[in-house]
N, CA, C and O atoms as CSV, one atom per row, in Angstrom:
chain,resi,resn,atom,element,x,y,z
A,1,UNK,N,N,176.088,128.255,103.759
A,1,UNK,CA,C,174.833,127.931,103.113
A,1,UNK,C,C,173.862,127.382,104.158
A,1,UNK,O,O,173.996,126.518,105.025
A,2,UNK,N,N,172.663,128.299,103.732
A,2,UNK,CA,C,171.728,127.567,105.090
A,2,UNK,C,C,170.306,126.459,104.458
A,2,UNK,O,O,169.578,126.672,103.488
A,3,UNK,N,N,170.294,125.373,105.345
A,3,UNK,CA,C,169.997,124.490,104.788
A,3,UNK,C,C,168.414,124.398,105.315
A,3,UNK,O,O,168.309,124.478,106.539
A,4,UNK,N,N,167.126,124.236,104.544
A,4,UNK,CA,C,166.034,124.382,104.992
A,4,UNK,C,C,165.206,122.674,105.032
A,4,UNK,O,O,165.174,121.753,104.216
A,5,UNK,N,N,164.707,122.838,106.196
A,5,UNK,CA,C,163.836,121.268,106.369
A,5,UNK,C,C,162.141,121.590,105.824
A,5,UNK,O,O,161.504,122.504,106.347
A,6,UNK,N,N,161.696,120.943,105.009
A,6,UNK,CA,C,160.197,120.786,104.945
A,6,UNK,C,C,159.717,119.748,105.038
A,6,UNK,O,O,159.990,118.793,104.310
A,7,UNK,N,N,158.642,119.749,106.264
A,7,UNK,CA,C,157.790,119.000,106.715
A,7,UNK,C,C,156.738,118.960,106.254
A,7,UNK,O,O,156.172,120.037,106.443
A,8,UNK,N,N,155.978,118.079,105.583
A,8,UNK,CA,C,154.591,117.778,105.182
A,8,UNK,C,C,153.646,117.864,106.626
A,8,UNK,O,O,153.952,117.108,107.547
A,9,UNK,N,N,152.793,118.564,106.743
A,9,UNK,CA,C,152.250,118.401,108.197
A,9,UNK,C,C,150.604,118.017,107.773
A,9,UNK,O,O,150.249,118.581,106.738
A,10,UNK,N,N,149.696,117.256,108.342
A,10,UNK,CA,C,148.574,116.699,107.623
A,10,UNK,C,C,147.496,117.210,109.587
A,10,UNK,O,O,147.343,116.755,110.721
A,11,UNK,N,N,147.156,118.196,108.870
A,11,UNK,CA,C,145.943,118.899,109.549
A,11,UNK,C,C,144.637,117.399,109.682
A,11,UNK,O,O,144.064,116.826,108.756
A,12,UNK,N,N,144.518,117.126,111.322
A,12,UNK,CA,C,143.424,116.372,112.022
A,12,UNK,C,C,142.569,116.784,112.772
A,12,UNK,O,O,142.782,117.427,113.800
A,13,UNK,N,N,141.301,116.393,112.253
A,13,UNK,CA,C,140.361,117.066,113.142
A,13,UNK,C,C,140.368,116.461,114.571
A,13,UNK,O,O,139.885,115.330,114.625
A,14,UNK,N,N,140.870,117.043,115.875
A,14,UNK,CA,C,140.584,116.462,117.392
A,14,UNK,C,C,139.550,116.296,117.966
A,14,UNK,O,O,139.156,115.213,118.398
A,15,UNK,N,N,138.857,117.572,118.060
A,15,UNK,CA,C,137.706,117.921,118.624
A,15,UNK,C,C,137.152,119.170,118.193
A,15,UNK,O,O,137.606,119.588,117.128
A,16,UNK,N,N,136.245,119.898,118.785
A,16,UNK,CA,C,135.775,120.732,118.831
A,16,UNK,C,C,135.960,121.938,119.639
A,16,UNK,O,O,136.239,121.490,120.751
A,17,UNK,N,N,135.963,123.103,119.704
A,17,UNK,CA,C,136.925,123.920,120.763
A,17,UNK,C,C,135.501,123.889,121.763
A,17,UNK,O,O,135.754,123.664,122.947
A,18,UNK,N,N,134.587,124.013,121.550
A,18,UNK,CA,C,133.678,123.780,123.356
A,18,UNK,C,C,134.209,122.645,123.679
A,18,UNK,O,O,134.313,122.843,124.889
A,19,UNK,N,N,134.762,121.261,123.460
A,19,UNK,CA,C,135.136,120.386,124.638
A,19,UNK,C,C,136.352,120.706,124.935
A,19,UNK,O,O,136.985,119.730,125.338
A,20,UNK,N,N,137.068,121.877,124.896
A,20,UNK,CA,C,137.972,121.599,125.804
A,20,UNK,C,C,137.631,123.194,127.095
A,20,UNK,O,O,137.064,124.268,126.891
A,21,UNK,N,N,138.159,122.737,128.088
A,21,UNK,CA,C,137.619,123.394,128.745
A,21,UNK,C,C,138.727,124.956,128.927
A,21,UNK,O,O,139.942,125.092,128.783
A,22,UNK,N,N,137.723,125.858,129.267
A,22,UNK,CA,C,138.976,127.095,129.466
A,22,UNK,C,C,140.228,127.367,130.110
A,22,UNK,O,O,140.031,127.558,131.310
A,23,UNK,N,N,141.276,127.450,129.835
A,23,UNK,CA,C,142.762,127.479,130.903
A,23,UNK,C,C,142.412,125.880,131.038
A,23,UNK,O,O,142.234,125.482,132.189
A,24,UNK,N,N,142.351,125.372,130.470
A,24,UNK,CA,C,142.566,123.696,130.992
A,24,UNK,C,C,142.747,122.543,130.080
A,24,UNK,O,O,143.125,123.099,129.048
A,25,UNK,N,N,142.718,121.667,129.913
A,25,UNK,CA,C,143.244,120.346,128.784
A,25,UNK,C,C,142.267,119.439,128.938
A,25,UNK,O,O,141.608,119.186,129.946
A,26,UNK,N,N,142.210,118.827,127.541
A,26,UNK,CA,C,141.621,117.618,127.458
A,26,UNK,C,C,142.426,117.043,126.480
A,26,UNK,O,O,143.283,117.582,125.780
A,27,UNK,N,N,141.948,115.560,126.523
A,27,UNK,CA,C,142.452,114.587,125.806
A,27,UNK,C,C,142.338,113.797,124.739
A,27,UNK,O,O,141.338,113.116,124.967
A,28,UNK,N,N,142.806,113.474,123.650
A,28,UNK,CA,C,141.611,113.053,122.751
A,28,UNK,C,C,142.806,111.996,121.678
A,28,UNK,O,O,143.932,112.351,121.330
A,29,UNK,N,N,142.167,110.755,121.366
A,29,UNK,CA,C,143.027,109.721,120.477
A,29,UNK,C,C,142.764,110.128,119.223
A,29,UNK,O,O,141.746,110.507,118.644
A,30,UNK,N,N,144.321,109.913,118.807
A,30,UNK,CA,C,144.193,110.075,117.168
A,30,UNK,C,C,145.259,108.548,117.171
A,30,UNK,O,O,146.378,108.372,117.653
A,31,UNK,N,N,144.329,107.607,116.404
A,31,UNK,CA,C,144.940,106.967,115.733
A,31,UNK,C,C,145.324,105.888,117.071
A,31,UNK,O,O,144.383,105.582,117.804
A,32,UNK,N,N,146.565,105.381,117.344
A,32,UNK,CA,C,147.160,105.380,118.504
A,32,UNK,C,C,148.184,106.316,119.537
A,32,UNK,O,O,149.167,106.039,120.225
A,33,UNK,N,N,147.660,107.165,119.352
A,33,UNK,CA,C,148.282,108.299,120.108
A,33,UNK,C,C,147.331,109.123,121.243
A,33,UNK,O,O,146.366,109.755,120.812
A,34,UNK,N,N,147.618,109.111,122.730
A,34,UNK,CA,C,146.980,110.665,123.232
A,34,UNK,C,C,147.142,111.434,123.094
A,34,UNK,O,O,148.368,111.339,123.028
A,35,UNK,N,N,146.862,112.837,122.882
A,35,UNK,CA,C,147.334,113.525,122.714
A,35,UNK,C,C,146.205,114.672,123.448
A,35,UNK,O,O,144.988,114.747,123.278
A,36,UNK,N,N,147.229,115.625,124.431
A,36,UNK,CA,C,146.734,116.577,125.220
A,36,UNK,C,C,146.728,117.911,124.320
A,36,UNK,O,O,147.638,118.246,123.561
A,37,UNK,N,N,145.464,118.645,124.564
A,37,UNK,CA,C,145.248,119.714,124.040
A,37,UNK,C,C,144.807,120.645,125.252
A,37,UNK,O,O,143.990,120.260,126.089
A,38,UNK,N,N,145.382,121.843,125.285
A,38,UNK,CA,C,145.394,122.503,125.845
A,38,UNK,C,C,145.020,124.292,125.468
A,38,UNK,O,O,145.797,125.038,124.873
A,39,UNK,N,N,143.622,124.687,126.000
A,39,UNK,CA,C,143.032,125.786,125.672
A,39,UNK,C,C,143.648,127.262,126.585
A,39,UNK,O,O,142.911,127.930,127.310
A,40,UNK,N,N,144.725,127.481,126.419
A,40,UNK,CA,C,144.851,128.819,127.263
A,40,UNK,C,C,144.442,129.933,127.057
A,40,UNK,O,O,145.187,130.780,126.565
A,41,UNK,N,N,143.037,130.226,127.414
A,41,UNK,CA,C,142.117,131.557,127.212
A,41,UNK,C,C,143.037,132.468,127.787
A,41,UNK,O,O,143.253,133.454,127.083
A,42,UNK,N,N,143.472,132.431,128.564
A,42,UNK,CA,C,143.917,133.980,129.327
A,42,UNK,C,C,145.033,134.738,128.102
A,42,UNK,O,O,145.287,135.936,127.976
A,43,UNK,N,N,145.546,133.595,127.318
A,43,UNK,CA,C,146.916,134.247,126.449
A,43,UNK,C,C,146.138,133.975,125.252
A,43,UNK,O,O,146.490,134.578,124.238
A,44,UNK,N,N,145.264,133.276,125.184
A,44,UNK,CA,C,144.382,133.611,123.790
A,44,UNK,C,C,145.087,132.455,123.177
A,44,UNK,O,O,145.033,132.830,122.006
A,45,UNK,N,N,145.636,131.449,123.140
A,45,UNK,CA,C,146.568,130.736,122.542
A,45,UNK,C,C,145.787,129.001,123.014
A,45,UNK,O,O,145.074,128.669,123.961
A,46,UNK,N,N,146.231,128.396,122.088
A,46,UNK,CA,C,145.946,126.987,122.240
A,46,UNK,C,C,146.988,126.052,121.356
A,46,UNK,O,O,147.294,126.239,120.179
A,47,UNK,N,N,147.598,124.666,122.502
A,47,UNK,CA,C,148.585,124.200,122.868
A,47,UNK,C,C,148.256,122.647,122.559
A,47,UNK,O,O,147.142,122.192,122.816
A,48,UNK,N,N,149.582,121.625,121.830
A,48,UNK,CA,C,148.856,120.025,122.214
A,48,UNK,C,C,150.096,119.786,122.241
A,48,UNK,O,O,150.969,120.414,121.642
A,49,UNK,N,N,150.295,118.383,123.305
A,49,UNK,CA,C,151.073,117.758,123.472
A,49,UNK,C,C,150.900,116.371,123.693
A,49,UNK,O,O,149.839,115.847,124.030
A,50,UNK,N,N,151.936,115.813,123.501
A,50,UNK,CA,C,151.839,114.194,123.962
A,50,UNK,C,C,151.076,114.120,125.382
A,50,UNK,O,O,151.452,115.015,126.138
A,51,UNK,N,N,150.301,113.446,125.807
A,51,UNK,CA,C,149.428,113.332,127.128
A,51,UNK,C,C,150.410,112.594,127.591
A,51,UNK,O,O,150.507,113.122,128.699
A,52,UNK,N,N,151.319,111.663,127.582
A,52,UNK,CA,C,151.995,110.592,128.342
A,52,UNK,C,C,153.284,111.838,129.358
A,52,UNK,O,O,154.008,112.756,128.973
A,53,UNK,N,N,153.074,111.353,130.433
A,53,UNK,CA,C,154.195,112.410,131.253
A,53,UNK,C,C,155.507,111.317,131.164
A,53,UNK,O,O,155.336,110.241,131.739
A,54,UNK,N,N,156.445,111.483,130.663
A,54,UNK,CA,C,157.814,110.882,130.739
A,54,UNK,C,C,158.306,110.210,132.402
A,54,UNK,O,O,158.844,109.157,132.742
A,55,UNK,N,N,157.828,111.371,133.127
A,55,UNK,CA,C,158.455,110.703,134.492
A,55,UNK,C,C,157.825,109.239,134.889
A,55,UNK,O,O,158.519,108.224,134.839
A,56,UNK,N,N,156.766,109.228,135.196
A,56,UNK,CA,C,156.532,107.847,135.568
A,56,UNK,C,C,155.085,107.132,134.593
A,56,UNK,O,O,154.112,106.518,135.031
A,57,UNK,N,N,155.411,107.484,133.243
A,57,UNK,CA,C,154.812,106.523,132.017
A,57,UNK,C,C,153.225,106.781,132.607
A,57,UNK,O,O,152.615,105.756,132.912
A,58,UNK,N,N,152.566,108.003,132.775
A,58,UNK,CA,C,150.852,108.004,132.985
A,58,UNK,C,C,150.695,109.101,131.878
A,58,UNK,O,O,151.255,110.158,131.589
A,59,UNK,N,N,149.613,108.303,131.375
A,59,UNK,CA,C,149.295,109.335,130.511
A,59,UNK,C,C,147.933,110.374,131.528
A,59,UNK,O,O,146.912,109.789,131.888
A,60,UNK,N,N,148.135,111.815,131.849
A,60,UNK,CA,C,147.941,112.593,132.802
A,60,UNK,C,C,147.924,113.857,132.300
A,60,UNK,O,O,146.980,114.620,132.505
A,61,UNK,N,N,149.101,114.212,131.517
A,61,UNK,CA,C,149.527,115.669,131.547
A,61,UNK,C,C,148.061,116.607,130.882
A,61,UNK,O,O,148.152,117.814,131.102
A,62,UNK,N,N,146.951,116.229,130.224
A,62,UNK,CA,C,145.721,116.942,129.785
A,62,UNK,C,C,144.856,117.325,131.176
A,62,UNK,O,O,143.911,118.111,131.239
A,63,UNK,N,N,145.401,116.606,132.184
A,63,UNK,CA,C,144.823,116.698,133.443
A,63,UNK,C,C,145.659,117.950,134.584
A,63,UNK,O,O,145.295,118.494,135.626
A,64,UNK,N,N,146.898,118.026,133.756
A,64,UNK,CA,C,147.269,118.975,134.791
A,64,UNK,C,C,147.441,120.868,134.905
A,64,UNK,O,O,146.501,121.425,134.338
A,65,UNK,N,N,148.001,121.396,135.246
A,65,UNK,CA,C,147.331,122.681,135.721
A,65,UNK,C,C,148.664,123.487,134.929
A,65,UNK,O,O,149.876,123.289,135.014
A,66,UNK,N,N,147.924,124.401,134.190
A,66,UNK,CA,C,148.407,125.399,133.172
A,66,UNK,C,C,148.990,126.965,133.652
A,66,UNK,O,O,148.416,127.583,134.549
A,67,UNK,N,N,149.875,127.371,133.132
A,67,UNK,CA,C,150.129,128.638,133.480
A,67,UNK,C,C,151.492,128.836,132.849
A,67,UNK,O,O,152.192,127.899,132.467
A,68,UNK,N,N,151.837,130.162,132.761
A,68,UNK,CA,C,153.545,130.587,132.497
A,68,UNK,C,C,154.353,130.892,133.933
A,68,UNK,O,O,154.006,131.057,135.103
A,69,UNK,N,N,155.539,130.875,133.250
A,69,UNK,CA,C,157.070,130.980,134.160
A,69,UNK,C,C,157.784,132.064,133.396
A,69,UNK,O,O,157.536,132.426,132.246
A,70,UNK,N,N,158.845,132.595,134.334
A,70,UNK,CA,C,160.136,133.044,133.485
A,70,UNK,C,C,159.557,134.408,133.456
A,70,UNK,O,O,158.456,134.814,133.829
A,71,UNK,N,N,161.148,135.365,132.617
A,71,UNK,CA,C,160.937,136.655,132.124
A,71,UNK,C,C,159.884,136.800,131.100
A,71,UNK,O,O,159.008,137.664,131.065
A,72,UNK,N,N,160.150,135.562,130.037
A,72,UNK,CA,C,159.075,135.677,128.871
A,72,UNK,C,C,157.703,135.016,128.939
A,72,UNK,O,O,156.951,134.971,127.966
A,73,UNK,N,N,157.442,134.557,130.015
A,73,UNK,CA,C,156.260,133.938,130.484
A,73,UNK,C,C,155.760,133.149,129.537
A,73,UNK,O,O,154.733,133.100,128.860
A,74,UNK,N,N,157.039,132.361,129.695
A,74,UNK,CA,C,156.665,130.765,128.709
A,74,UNK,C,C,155.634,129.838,129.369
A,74,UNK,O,O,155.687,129.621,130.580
A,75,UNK,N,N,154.786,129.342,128.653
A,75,UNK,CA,C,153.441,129.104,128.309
A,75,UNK,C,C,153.974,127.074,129.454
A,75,UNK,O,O,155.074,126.570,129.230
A,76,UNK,N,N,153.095,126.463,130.346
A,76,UNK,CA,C,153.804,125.631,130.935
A,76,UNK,C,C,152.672,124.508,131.360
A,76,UNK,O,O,151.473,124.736,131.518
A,77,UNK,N,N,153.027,123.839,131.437
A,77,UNK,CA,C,151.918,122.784,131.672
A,77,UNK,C,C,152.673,121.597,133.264
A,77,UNK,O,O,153.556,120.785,132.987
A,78,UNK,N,N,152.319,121.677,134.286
A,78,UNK,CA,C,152.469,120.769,135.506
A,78,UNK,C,C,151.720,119.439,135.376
A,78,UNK,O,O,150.496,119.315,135.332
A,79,UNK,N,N,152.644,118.452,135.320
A,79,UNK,CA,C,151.894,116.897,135.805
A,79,UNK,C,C,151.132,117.160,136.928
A,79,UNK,O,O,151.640,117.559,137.976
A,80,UNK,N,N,149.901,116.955,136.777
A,80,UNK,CA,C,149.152,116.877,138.228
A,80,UNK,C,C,149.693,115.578,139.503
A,80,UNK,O,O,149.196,115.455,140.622
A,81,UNK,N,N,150.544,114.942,139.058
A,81,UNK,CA,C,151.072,113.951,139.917
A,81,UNK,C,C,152.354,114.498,140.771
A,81,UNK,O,O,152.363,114.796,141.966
A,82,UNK,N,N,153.273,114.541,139.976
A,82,UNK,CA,C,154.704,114.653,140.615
A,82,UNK,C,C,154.862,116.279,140.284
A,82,UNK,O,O,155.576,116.650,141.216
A,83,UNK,N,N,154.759,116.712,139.981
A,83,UNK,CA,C,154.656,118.523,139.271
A,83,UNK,C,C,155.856,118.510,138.516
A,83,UNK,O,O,156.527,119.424,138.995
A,84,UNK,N,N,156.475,117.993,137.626
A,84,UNK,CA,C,157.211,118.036,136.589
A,84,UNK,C,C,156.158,119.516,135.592
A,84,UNK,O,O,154.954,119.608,135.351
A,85,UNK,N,N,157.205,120.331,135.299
A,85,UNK,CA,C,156.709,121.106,134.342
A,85,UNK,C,C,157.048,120.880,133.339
A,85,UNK,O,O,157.991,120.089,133.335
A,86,UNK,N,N,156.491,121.442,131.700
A,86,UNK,CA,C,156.902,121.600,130.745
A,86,UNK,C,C,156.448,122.346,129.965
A,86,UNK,O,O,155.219,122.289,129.949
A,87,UNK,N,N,157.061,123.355,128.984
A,87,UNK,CA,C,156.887,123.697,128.385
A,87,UNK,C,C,156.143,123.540,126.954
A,87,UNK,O,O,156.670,122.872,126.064
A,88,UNK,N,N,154.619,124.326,126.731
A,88,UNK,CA,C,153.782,123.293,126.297
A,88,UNK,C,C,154.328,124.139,124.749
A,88,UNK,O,O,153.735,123.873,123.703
A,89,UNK,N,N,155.680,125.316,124.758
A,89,UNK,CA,C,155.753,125.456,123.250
A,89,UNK,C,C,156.907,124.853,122.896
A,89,UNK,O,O,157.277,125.197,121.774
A,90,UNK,N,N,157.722,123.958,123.527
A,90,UNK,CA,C,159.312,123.445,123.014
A,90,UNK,C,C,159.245,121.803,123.602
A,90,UNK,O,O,160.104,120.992,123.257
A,91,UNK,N,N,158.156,121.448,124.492
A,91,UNK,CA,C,158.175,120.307,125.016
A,91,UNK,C,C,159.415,120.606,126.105
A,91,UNK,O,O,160.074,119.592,125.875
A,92,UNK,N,N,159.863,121.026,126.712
A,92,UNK,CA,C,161.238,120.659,127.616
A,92,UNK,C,C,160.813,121.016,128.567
A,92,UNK,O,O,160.084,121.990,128.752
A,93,UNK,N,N,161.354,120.013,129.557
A,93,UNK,CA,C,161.431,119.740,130.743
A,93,UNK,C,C,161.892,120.991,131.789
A,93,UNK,O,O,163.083,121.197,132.023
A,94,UNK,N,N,160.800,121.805,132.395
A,94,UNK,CA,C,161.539,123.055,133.528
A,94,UNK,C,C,162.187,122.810,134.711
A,94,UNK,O,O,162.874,123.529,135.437
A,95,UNK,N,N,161.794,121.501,134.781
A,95,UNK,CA,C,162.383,120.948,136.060
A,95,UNK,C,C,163.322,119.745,136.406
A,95,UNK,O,O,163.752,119.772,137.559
A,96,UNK,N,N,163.691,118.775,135.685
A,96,UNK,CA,C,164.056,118.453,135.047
A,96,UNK,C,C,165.079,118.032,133.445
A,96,UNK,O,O,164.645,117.383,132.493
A,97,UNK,N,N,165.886,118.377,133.519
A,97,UNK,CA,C,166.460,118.224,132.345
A,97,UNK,C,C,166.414,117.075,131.367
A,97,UNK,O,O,166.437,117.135,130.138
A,98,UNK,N,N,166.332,115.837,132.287
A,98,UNK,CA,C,166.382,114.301,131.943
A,98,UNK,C,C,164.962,113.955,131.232
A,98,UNK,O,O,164.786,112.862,130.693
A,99,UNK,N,N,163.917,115.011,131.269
A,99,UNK,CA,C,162.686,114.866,130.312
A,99,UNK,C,C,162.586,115.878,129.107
A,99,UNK,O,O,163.239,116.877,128.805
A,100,UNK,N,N,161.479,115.206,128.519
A,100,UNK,CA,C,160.902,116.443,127.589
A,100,UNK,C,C,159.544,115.218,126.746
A,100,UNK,O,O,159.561,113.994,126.611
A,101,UNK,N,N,158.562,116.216,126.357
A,101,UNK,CA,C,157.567,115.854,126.197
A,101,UNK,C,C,157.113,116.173,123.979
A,101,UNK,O,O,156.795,117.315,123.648
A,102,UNK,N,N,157.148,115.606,123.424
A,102,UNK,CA,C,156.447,115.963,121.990
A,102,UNK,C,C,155.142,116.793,121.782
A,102,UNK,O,O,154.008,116.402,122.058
A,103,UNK,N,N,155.542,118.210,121.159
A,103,UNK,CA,C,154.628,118.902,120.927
A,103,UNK,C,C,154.153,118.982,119.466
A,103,UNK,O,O,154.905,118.928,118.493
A,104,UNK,N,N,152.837,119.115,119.426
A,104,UNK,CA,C,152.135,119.437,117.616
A,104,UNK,C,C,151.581,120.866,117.810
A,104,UNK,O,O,151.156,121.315,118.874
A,105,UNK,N,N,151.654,121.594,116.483
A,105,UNK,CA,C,151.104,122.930,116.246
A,105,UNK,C,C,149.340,122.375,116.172
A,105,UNK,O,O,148.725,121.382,115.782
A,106,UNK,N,N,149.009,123.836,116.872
A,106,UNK,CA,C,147.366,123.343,116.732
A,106,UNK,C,C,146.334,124.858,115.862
A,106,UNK,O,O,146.455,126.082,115.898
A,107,UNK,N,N,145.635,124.162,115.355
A,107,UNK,CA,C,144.690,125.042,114.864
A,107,UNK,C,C,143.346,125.347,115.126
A,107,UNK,O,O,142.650,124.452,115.606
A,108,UNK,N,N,142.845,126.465,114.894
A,108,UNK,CA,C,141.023,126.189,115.371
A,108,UNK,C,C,140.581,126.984,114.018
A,108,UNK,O,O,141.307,127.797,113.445
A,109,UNK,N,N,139.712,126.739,113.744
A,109,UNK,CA,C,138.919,127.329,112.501
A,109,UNK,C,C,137.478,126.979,112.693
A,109,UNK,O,O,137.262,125.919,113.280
A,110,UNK,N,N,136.495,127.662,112.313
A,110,UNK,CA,C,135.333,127.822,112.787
A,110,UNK,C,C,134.894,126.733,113.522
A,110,UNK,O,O,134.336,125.710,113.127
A,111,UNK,N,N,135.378,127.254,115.214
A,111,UNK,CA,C,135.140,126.414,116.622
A,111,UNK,C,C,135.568,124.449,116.060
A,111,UNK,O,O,134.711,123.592,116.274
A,112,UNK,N,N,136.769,124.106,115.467
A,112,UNK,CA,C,137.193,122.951,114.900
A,112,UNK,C,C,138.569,123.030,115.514
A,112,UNK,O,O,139.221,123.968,115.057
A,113,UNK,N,N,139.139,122.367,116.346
A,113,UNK,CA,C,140.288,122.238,116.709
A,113,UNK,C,C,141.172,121.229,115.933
A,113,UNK,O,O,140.818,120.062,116.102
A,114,UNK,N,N,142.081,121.383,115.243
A,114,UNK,CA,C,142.825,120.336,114.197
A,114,UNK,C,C,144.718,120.439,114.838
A,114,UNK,O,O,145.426,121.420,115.067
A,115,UNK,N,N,144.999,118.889,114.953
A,115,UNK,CA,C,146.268,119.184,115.313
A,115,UNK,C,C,147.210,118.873,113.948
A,115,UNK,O,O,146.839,118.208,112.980
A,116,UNK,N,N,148.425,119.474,114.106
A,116,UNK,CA,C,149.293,118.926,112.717
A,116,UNK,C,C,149.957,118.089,113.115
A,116,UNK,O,O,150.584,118.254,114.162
A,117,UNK,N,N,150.038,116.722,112.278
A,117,UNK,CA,C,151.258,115.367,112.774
A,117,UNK,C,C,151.781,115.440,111.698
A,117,UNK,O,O,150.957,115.379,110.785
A,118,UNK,N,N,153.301,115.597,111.229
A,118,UNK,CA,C,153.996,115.324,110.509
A,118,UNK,C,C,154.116,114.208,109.692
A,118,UNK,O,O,155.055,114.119,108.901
């Protein structure tokens, strides 16, 4: 028997999709949280994650430099500090095993970027 989880997820407005910049991240508080959003034009796709980088407690990662890895050209986000990667669709650590970072599904609807927090 397979057992199904439902999550209530409560759609927030972040920003607006002109502030974030193309192939790149910005940052934006909800509540007490940072949270990095990330616009990847080239794959047409847009990404948020916890801004705090696990390795050495800065919140940074909206600052660092975007791109894919791998056969399946999983979608990746580099600390601009120490270059810890991660994966901006599973949160886990590419370089690293001993990290991993919290990801939210994101939405845009007429130029409105909304993240989902559970």
């Amino acid at each position: 028997m397979e057992t199904t989880t439902v999550i209530d997820i409560q759609w927030v407005l972040a920003c607006y999709a002109d502030d974030v910049p193309a192939n790149g991240g910005a940052c934006v508080k909800l509540k007490d949280q940072q949270i990095a959003i990330f616009n990847f034009t080239r794959r047409g796709e847009w990404y948020a994650t916890q801004n705090l980088c696990p390795h050495k407690q800065q919140m940074v990662l909206s600052r660092g430099m975007i791109g894919s890895t791998g056969e399946n050209c999983e979608p990746k986000v580099a600390c601009p500090f120490h270059k810890n990667t991660f994966s901006l669709s599973s949160g886990r650590c590419l370089t690293n095993e001993e990290f991993s970072i919290k990801t939210y599904p994101v939405k845009v609807v007429d130029g409105k970027v909304y993240i989902g927090i559970a």
